[in-house]
LOMARGU-767807 format. One record per residue (C-alpha): residue number from 1; residue in one letter; x, y, z. Coordinates in nm, 2 decimals, padded with zeros to 4 digits. Example, Ala and Ser with C-alpha at 12.3 -4.5 7.8 and 13.67 -1.06 7.14 Angstrom:
<sites>
SITE   pos   code        X        Y        Z
SITE     1      a    01.23   -00.45    00.78
SITE     2      s    01.37   -00.11    00.71
</sites>
This chain:
<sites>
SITE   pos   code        X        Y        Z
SITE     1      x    03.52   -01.97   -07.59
SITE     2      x    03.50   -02.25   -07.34
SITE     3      x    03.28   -02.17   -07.00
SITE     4      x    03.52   -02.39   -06.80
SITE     5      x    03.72   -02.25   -06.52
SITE     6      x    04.07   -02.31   -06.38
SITE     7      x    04.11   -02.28   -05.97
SITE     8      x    04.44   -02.26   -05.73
SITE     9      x    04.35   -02.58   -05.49
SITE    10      x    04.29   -02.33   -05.21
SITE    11      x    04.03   -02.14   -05.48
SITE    12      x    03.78   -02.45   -05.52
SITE    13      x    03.46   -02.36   -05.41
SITE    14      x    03.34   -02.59   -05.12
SITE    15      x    03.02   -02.74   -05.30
SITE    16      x    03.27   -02.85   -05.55
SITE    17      x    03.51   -02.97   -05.30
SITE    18      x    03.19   -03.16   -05.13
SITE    19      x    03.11   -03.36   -05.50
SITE    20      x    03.43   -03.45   -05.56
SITE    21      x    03.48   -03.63   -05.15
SITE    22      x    03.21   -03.82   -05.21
SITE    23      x    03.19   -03.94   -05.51
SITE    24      x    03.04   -03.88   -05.85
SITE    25      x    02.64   -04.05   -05.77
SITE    26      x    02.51   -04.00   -06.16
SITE    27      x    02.25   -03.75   -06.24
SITE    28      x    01.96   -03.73   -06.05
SITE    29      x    01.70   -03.94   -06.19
SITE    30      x    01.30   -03.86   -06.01
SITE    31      x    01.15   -03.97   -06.31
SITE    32      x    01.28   -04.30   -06.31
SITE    33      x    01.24   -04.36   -05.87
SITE    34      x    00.93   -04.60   -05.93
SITE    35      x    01.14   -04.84   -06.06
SITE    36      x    01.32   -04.89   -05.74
SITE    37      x    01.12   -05.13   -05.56
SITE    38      x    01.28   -05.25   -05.23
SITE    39      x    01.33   -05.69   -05.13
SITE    40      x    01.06   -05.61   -04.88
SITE    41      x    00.84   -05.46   -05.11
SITE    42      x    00.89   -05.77   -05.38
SITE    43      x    00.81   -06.05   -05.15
SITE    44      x    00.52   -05.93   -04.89
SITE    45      x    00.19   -06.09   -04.92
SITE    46      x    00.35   -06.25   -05.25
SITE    47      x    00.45   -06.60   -05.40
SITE    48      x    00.70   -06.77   -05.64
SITE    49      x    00.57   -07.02   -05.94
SITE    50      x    00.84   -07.28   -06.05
SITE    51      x    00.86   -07.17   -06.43
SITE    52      x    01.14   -07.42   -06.56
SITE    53      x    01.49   -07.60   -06.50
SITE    54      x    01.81   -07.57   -06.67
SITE    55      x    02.16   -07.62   -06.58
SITE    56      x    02.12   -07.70   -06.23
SITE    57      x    01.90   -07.39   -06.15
SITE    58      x    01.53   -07.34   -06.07
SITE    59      x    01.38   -07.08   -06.24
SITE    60      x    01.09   -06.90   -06.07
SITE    61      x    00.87   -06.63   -06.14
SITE    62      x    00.73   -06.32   -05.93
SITE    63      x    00.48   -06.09   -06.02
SITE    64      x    00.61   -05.72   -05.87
SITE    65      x    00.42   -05.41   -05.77
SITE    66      x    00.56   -05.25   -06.04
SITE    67      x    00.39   -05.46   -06.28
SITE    68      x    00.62   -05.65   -06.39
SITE    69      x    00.73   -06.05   -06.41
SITE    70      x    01.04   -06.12   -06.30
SITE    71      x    01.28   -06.45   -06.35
SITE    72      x    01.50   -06.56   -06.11
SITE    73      x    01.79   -06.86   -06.04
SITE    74      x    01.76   -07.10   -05.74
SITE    75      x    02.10   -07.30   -05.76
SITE    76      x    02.02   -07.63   -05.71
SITE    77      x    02.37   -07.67   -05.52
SITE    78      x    02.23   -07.41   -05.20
SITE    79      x    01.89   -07.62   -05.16
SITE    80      x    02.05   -07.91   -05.11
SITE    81      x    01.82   -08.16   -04.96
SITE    82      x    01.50   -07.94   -04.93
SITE    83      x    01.25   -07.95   -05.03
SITE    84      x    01.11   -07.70   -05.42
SITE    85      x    00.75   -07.64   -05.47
SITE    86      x    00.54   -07.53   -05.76
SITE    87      x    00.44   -07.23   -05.52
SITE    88      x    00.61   -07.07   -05.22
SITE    89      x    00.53   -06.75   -05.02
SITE    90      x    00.82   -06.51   -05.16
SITE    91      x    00.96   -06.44   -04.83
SITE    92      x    01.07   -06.82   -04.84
SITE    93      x    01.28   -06.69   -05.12
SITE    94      x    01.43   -06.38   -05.06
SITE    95      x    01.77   -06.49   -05.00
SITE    96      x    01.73   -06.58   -05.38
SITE    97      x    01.57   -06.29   -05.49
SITE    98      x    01.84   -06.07   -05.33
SITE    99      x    02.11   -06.25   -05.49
SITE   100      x    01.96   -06.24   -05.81
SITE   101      x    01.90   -05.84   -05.76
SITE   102      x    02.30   -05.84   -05.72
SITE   103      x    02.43   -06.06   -05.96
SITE   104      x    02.20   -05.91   -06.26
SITE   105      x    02.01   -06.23   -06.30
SITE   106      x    01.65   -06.11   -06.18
SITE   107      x    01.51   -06.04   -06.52
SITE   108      x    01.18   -05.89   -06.67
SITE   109      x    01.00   -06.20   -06.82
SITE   110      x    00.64   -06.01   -06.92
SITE   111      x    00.37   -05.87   -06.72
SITE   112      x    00.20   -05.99   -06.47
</sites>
């Protein structure tokens, strides 16, 4: 026998009713919420290392709090005519950082 239910639409309980308006979110996942580190958390009191060039992209490096290296692109087509250091404070690149975060292009490269 099957556990599942069947309900009138005036019958659905309202902690059902609640899930469904906003949305399925995934399971809840506490064991995995030091993973989330926040752009703020990344780049204070940190820097960037120039790691290589392909492509028209700088790639740079960041050591996390989470212990982890991370890889990121610098297009070389939104510097323009500014200037790219070996090193940089982080903050200088968080515009980078954050797009990398979105576009799945901020990578694990090893530990720091």
């Amino acid at each position: 026998m099957s556990d599942r239910k069947v309900y009138g639409i005036d019958d659905i309980p309202q902690d059902i009713v609640d899930e469904i308006e906003k949305g399925y979110q995934g399971r809840s996942t506490p064991e995995l919420d030091h993973l989330m580190m926040s752009i703020k958390d990344i780049v204070k009191d940190n820097v960037v290392k120039f790691e290589f060039y392909r492509q028209q992209h700088m790639y740079y490096e960041i050591c996390c709090p989470d212990g982890q290296k991370y890889t990121f692109p610098v297009p070389l087509e939104d510097v323009m005519d500014a200037s790219l250091f070996a090193q940089e404070k982080a903050i200088t690149y968080m515009r980078y950082i954050r797009k990398a975060m979105d576009a799945g292009t901020f990578v694990v490269s090893g530990c720091c």
